[in-house]
GUPAKE-556408 format. One record per residue (C-alpha): residue number from 1; x, y, z. Coordinates in steps of 0.25 Angstrom, whole numbers, padded with zeros to 4 digits. Layout:
<recs>
(NUM,(X,Y,Z))
...
</recs>
This chain:
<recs>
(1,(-0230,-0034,0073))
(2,(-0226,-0040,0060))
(3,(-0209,-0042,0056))
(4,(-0210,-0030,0047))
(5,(-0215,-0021,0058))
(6,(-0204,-0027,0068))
(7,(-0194,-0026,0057))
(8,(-0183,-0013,0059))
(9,(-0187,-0001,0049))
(10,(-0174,0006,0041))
(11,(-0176,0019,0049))
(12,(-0175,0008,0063))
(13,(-0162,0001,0056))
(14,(-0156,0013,0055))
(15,(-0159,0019,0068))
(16,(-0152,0005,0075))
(17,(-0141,0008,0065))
(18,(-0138,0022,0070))
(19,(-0139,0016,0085))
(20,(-0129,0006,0080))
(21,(-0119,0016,0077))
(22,(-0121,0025,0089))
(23,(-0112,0038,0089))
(24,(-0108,0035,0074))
(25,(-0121,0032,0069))
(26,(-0118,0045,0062))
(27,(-0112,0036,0051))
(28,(-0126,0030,0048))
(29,(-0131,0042,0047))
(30,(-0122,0047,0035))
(31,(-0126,0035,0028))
(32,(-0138,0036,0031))
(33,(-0140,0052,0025))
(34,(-0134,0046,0012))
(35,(-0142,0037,0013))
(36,(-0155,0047,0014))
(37,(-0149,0056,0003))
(38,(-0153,0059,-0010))
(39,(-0142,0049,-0017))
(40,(-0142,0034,-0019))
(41,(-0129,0028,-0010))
(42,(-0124,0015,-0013))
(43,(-0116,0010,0002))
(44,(-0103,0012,-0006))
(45,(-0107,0027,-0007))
(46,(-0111,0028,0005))
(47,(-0099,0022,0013))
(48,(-0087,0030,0005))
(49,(-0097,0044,0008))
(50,(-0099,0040,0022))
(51,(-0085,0034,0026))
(52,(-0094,0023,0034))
(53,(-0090,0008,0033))
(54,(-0100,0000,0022))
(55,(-0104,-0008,0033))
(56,(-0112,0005,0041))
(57,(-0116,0009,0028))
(58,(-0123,-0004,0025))
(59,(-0130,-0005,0037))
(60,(-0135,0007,0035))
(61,(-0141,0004,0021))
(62,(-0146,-0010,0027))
(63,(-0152,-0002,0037))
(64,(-0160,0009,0029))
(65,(-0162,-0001,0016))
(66,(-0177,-0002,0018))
(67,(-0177,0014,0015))
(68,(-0166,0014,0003))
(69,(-0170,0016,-0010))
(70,(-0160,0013,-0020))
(71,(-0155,0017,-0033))
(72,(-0146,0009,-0040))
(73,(-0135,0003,-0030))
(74,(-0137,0017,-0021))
(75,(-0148,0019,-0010))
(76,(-0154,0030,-0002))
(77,(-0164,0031,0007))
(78,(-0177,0032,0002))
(79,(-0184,0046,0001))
(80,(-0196,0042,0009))
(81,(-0186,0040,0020))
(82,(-0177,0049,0021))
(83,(-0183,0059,0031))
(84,(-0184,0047,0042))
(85,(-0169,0045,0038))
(86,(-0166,0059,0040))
(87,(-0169,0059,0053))
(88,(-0162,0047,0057))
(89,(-0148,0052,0049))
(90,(-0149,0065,0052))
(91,(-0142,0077,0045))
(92,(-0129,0078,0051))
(93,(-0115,0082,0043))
(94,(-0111,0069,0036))
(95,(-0100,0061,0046))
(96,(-0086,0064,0040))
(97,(-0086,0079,0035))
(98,(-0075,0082,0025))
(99,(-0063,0086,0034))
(100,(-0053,0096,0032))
(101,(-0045,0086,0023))
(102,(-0056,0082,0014))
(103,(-0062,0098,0011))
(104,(-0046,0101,0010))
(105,(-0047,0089,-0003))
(106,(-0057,0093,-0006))
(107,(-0053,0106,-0011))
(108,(-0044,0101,-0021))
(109,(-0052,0093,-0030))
(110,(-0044,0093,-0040))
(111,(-0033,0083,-0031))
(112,(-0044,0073,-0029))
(113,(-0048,0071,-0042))
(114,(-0034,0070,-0046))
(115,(-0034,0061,-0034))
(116,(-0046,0054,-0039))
(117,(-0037,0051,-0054))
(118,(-0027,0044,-0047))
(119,(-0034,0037,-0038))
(120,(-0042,0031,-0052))
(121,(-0031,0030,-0060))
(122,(-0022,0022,-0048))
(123,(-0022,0006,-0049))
(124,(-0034,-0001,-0041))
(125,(-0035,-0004,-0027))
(126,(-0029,-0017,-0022))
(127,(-0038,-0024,-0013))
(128,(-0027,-0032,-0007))
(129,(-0020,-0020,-0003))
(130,(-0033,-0014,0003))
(131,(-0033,-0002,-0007))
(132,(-0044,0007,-0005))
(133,(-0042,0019,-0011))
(134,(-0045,0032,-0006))
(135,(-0055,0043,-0011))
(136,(-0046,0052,-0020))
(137,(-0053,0064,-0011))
(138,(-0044,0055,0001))
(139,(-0032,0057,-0006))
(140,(-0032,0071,-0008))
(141,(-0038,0073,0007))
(142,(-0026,0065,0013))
(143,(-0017,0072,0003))
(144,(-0022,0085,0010))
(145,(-0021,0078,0025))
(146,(-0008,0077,0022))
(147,(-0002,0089,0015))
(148,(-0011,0099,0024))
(149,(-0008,0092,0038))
(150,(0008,0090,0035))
(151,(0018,0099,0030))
(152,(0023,0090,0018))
(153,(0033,0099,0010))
(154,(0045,0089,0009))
(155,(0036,0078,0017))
(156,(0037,0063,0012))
(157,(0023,0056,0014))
(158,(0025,0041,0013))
(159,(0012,0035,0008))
(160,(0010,0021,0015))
(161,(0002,0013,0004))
(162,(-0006,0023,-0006))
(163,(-0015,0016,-0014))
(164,(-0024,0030,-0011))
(165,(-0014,0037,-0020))
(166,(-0012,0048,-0009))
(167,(0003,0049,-0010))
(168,(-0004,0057,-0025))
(169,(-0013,0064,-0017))
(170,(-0005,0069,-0008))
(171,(0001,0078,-0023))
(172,(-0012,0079,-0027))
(173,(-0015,0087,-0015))
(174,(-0003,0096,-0018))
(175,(0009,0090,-0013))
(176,(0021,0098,-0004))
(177,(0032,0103,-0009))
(178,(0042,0091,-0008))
(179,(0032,0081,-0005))
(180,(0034,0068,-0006))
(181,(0026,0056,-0005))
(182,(0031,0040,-0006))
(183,(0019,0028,-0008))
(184,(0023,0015,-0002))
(185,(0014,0003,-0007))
(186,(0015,-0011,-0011))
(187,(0005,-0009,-0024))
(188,(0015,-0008,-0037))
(189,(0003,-0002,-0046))
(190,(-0001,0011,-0035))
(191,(0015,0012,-0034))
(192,(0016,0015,-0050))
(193,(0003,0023,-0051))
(194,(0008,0032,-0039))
(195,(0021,0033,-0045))
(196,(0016,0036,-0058))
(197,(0006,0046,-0056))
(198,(0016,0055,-0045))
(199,(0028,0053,-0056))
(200,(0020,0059,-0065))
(201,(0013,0070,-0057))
(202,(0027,0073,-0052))
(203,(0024,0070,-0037))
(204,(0035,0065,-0026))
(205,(0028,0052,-0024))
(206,(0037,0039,-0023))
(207,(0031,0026,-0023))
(208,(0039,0013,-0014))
(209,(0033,-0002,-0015))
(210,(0032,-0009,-0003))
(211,(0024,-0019,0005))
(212,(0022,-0012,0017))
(213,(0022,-0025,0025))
(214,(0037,-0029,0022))
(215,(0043,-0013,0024))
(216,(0041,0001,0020))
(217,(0052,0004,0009))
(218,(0066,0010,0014))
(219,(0063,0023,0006))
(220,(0051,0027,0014))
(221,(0056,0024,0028))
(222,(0059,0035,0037))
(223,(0056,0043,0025))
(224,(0043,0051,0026))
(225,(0036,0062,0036))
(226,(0019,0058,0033))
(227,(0013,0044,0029))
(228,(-0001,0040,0025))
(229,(-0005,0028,0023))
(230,(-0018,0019,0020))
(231,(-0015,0004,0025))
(232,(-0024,-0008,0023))
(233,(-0034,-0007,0035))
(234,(-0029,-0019,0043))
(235,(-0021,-0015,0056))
(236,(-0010,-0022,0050))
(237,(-0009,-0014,0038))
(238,(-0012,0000,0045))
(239,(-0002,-0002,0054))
(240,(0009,-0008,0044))
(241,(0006,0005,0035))
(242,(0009,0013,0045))
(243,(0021,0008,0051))
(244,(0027,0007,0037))
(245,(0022,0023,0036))
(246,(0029,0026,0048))
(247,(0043,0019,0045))
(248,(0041,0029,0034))
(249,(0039,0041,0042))
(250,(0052,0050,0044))
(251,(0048,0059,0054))
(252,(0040,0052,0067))
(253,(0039,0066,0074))
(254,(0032,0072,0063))
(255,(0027,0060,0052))
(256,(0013,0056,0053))
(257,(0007,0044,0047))
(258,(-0007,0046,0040))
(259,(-0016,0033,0040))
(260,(-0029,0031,0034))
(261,(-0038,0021,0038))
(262,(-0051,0017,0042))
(263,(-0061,0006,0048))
(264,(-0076,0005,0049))
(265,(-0084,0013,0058))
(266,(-0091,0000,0064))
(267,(-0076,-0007,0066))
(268,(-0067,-0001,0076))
(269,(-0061,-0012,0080))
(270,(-0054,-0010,0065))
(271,(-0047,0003,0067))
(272,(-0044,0000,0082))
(273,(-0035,-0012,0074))
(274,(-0028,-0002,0066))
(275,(-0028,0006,0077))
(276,(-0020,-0003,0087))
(277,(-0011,-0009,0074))
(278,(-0006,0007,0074))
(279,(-0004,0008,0089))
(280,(0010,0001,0090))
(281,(0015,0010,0082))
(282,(0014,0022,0091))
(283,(0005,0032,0081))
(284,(-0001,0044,0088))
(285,(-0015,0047,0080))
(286,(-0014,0061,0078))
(287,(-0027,0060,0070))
(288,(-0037,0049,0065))
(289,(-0047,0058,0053))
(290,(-0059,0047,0052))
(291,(-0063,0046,0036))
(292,(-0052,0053,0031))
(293,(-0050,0044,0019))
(294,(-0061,0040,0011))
(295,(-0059,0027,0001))
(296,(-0064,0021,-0011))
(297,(-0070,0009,-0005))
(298,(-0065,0004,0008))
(299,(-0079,0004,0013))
(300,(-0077,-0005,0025))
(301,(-0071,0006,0030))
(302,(-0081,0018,0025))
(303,(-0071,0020,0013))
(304,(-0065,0028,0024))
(305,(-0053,0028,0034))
(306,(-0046,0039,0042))
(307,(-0035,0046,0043))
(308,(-0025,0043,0054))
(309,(-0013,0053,0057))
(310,(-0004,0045,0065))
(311,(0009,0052,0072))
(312,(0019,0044,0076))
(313,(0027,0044,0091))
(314,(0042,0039,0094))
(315,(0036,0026,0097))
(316,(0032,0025,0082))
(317,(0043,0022,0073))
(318,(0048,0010,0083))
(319,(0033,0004,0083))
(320,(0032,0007,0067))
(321,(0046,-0001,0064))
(322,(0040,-0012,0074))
(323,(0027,-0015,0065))
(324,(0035,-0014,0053))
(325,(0043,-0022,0054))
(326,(0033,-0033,0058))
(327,(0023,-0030,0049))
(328,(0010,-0039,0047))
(329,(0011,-0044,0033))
(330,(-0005,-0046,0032))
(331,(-0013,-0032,0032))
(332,(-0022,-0031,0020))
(333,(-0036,-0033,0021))
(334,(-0036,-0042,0008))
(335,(-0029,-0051,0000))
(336,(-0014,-0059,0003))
(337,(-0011,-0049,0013))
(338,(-0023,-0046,0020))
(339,(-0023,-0049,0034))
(340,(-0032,-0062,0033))
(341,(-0022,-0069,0023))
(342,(-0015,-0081,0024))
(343,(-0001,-0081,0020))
(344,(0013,-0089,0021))
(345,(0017,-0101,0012))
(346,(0013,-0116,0015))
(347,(0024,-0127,0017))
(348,(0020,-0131,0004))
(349,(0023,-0119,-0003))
(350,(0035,-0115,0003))
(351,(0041,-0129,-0001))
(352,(0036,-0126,-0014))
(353,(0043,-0112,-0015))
(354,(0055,-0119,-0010))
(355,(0057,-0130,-0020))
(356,(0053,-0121,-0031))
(357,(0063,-0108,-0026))
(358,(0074,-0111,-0015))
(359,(0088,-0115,-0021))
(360,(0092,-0129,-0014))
(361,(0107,-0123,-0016))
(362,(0108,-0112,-0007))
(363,(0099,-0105,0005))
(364,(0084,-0098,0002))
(365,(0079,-0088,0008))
(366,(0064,-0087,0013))
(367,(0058,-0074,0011))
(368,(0046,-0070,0019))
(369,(0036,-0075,0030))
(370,(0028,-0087,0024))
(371,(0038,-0097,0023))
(372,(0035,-0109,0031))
(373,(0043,-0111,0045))
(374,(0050,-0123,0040))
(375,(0054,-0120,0025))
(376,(0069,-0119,0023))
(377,(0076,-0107,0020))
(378,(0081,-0092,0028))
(379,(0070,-0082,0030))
(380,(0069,-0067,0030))
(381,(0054,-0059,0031))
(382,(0050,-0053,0017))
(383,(0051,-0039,0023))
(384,(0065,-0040,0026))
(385,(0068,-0048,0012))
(386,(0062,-0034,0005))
(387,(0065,-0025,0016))
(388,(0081,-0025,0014))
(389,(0094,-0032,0007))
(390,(0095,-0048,0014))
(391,(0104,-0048,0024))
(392,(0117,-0055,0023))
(393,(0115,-0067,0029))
(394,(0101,-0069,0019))
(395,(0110,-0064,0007))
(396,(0115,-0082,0004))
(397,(0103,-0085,0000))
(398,(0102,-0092,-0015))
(399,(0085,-0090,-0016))
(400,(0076,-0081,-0009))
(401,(0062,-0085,-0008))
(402,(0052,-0075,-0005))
(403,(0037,-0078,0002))
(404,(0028,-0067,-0004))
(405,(0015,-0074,-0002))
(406,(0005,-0070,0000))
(407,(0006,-0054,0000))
(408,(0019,-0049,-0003))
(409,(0018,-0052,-0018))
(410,(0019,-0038,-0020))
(411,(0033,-0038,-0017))
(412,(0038,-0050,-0026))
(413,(0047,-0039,-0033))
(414,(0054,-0035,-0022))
(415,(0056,-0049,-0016))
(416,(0064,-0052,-0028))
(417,(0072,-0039,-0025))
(418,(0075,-0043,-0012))
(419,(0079,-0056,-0017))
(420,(0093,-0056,-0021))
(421,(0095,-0073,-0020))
(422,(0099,-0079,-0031))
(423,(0085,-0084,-0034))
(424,(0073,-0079,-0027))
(425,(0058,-0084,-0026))
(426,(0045,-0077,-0021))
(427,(0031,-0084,-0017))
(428,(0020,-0076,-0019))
(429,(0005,-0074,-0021))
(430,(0002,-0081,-0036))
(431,(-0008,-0068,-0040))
(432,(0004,-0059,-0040))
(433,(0003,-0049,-0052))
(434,(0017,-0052,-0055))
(435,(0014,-0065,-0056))
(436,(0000,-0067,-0061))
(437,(0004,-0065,-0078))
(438,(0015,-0065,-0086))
(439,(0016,-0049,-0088))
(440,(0016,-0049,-0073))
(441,(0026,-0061,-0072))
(442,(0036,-0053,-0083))
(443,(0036,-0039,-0074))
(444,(0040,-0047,-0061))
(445,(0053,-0055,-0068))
(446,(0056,-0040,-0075))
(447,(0054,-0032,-0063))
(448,(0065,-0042,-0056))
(449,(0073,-0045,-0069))
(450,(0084,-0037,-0064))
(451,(0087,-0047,-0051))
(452,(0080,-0057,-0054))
(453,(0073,-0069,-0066))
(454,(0062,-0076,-0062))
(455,(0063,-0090,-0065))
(456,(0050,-0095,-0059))
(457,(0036,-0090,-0058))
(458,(0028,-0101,-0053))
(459,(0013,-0096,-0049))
(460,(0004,-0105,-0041))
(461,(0015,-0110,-0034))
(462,(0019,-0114,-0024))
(463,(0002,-0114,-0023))
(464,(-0009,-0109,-0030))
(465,(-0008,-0094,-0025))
(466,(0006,-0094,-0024))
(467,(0018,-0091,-0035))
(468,(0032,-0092,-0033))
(469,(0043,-0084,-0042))
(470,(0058,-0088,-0041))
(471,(0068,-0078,-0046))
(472,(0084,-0081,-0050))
(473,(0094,-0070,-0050))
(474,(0094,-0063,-0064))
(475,(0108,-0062,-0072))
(476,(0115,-0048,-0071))
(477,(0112,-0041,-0081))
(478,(0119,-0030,-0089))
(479,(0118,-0014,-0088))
(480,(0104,-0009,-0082))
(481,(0100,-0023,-0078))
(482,(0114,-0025,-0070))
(483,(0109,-0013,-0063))
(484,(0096,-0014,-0060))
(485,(0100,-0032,-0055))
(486,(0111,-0023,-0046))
(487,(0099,-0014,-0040))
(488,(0090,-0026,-0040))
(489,(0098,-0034,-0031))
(490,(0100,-0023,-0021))
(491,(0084,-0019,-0020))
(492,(0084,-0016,-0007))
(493,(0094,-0003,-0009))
(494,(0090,0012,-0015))
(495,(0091,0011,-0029))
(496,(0101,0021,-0032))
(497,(0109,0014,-0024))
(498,(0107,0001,-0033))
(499,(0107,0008,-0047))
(500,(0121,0016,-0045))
(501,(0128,0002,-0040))
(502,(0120,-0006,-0051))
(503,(0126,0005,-0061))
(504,(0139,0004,-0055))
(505,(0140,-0010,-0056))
(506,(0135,-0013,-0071))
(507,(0144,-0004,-0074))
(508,(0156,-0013,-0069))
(509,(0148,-0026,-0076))
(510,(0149,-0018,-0087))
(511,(0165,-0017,-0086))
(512,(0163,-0002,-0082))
(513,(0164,0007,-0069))
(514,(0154,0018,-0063))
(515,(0156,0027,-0052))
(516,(0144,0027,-0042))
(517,(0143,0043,-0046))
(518,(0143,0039,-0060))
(519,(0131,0028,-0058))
(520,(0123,0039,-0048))
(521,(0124,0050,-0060))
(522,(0117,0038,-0070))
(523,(0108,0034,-0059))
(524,(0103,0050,-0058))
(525,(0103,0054,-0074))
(526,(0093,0041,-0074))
(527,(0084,0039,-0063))
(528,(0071,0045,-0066))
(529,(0067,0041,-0052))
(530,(0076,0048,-0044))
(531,(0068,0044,-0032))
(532,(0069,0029,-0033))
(533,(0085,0028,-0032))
(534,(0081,0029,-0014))
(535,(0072,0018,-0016))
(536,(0075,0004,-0017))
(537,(0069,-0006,-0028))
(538,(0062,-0015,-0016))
(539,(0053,0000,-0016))
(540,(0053,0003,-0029))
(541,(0039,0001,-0035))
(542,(0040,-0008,-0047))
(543,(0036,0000,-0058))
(544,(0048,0008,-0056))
(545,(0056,-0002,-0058))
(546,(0055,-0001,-0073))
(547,(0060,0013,-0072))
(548,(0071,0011,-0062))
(549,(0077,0001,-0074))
(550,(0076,0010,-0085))
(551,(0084,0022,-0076))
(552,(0093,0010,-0073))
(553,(0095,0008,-0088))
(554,(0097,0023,-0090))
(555,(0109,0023,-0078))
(556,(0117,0012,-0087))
(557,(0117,0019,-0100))
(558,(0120,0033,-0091))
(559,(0133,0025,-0086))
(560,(0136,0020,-0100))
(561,(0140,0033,-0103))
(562,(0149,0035,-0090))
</recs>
């Protein structure tokens, strides 16, 4: 017998492929009735129609290739073949039939196309935050999940990270009367789009920044009765997501926490990861609905990932304030804060960062986890620097150096913020877009104007990747500027707070007087954002910082008149 006779036919391959599978060789089936259909599938088609990882999918074109006849970059199997292929695949139901959810979506076409618009029209996915956005069909269906499993007339459904867009969705599908739905993320340009597009659609929508690693802002906390969330598929990141999710539930008798997410069928020993990350926090799983959400990409996973209703128990809030509060600060699965990144200054670097930033005439204080054992200085965690005001015994300290490298750039803003030294300095990534041009460079030193002038941008040091930006104190300014300085410096406290004593006191530094009833009655004839004076401006999403200043200019010229 010659090698071409020993050699496995397709039909052969496929058949020991099947066996492979065993029970769930139902999965090569599907492919393989694509496969043996009338159109051309590329493996890219084939993975987002089937909800099977690209792994199986290419095994199963390795498999029948000898048979495939192609057509441009698609394949199908060639029609000579496919009776024999018939009888191997059989004709049963595909696996995965539309469920309730999707028929109910499905039934409102008009949503998913409007769906579909702003899922085109939203800035691009970030591969370093894992953003795979969801089909527009998904949004609508969880959308629908939610408004038809939950009674949501008043409810307040915090969204854990939305780069779906499915806070909108959740309109688009209808709403409830007196609905409301908040969006938490660290992505500055999904935060604006959001923002903008519910502004202008009328929708209760209200958008918080934050980096969910260093705290869920003090808005959202205890705030809300349904969350959802769809984390970066690490154990660390799902189960961060949903602990910050459940610090923002009000009510543990009744909230639920929706999670989406989902592994390859061939890697168990993934999901049982996620899955033991979430058991300290003392979840019941009142349902898992396998392929729920369907994705634009993610095909290591099928382009697929369930749906997880998890209930909490009255061990939950203790376990979630547990793994909060000692958060991994690695969860992504690319980039500075993947879970495989380095991280943490050298000796050299810190040195450097020293000489260049700390005040030889009085006492620094060293910001974040990455200083070096031995260099000199006080230290406090970044998550409590940006979490509340300093204590009193950290509030003597001349300069304040800030270690955010490598992956809480993000948060270079709000470190300034924080920071209420006389000088402060922050190390961070030297790719930064605040840092990269001038355009860039002159919106960071007006965004802090108000608290703070840069003195120093310094980029490829202390090292090539590296940049470090030293700040002094501005000089107080008169009239709206004094005001905003006053709220700047107290960034930790609700805005209204700030605004009616910044009011109250450039009013004395003008030579004048304003009662606190007086400055309240300006604050309301000129806050178009009513919503914002609970918030506090380490929250405050930075494109509303623009419009924050001119209602501040507004309040003066109203208590000019006074």
């Amino acid at each position: 017998m010659t090698n071409a006779e020993q050699q496995e036919t397709p039909l052969e391959a496929v058949r020991a492929l099947r066996a492979d599978f065993g029970i769930d060789a139902r999965r090569v089936d599907q492919v393989g009735r694509l496969l043996a259909g009338a159109e051309f599938r590329t493996i890219e088609e084939v993975v987002s129609l089937t909800g099977t990882s690209r792994r199986t999918v290419e095994a199963v074109f390795r498999a029948l290739e000898p048979d495939l006849e192609p057509s441009g970059e698609g394949r199908r199997v060639a029609r000579r073949h496919v009776g024999e292929y018939g009888r191997v695949f059989g004709e049963r139901e595909p696996f995965g039939a539309a469920d309730p959810w999707t028929e109910s979506a499905r039934r409102d076409p008009a949503a998913i196309a409007a769906a579909a618009e702003l899922i085109a029209a939203a800035p691009p996915p970030v591969q370093a935050l894992d953003h795979v956005p969801a089909t527009a069909e998904t949004v609508v269906k969880r959308a629908r999940f939610m408004l038809d499993g939950f009674d949501l007339t008043g409810a307040h459904v915090l969204f854990v990270g939305d780069h779906d867009l499915s806070s909108l969705g959740l309109f688009l599908a209808g709403g409830a009367p007196g609905l409301r739905a908040s969006v938490v993320d660290v992505d500055e340009r999904l935060l604006e789009f959001a923002d903008g597009e519910a502004a202008r659609r009328g929708w209760d929508v209200r958008c918080h920044f934050a980096d969910l690693r260093l705290g869920l802002p003090a808005a959202l906390r205890e705030s809300c009765e349904l969350v959802f969330t769809d984390p970066p598929y690490t154990p660390e990141g799902v189960q961060l997501f949903v602990a910050r999710g459940l610090q923002g539930l009000r009510d543990h008798r009744n909230g639920r926490v929706l999670l989406a997410y989902g592994f390859g069928e061939r890697q168990p020993a993934l999901g049982l990861a996620v899955q033991k990350a979430l058991n300290p926090l003392h979840l019941a799983y009142e349902a898992m609905l396998p392929g729920f959400n369907r994705y634009v990409g993610a095909q290591a996973v099928g382009g697929a990932a369930a749906l997880y209703v998890l209930r909490p128990t009255r061990r939950t809030a203790g376990a979630a304030r547990a793994v909060a509060d000692d958060p991994r600060t690695a969860m992504y699965t690319h980039g500075a804060q993947s879970v495989e990144a380095g991280g943490g200054l050298d000796a050299g670097a810190a040195a450097r960062v020293l000489e260049l930033g700390a005040d030889s005439g009085g006492k620094t204080l060293l910001v974040g986890d990455g200083w070096p054992a031995d260099a000199p200085g006080r230290r406090l965690a970044l998550p409590a620097f940006l979490g509340a005001p300093l204590p009193r015994n950290l509030q003597d300290h001349g300069t304040v150096l800030v270690d955010l490298y490598p992956g809480f750039g993000a948060s270079a803003v709000r470190a300034l913020l924080a920071s209420n030294a006389r000088r402060a300095g922050l190390v961070c990534r030297n790719d930064l877009p605040f840092l990269k041009d001038a355009a860039g460079q002159q919106e960071f030193a007006r965004l802090i104007g108000p608290k703070y002038r840069i003195t120093r941008l310094l980029r490829s040091t202390p090292g090539p990747d590296l940049a470090f930006v030293l700040a002094e104190k501005a000089e107080p300014a008169a009239d709206a500027g004094r005001v905003l300085g006053y709220m700047y410096a107290r960034a930790h406290g609700k805005l209204g707070n700030g605004w009616r004593e910044g009011l109250i006191a450039a009013r004395k530094a003008a030579g004048g007087t304003l009662t606190k009833s007086e400055a309240r009655a300006a604050i309301e004839a000129s806050a178009t954002r009513p919503d914002l004076l609970e918030r506090s401006l380490m929250e405050l999403p930075l494109h509303l910082f623009d419009e924050l200043g001119r209602d501040v200019r507004r309040s003066v010229d109203q208590t000019r008149t006074r």
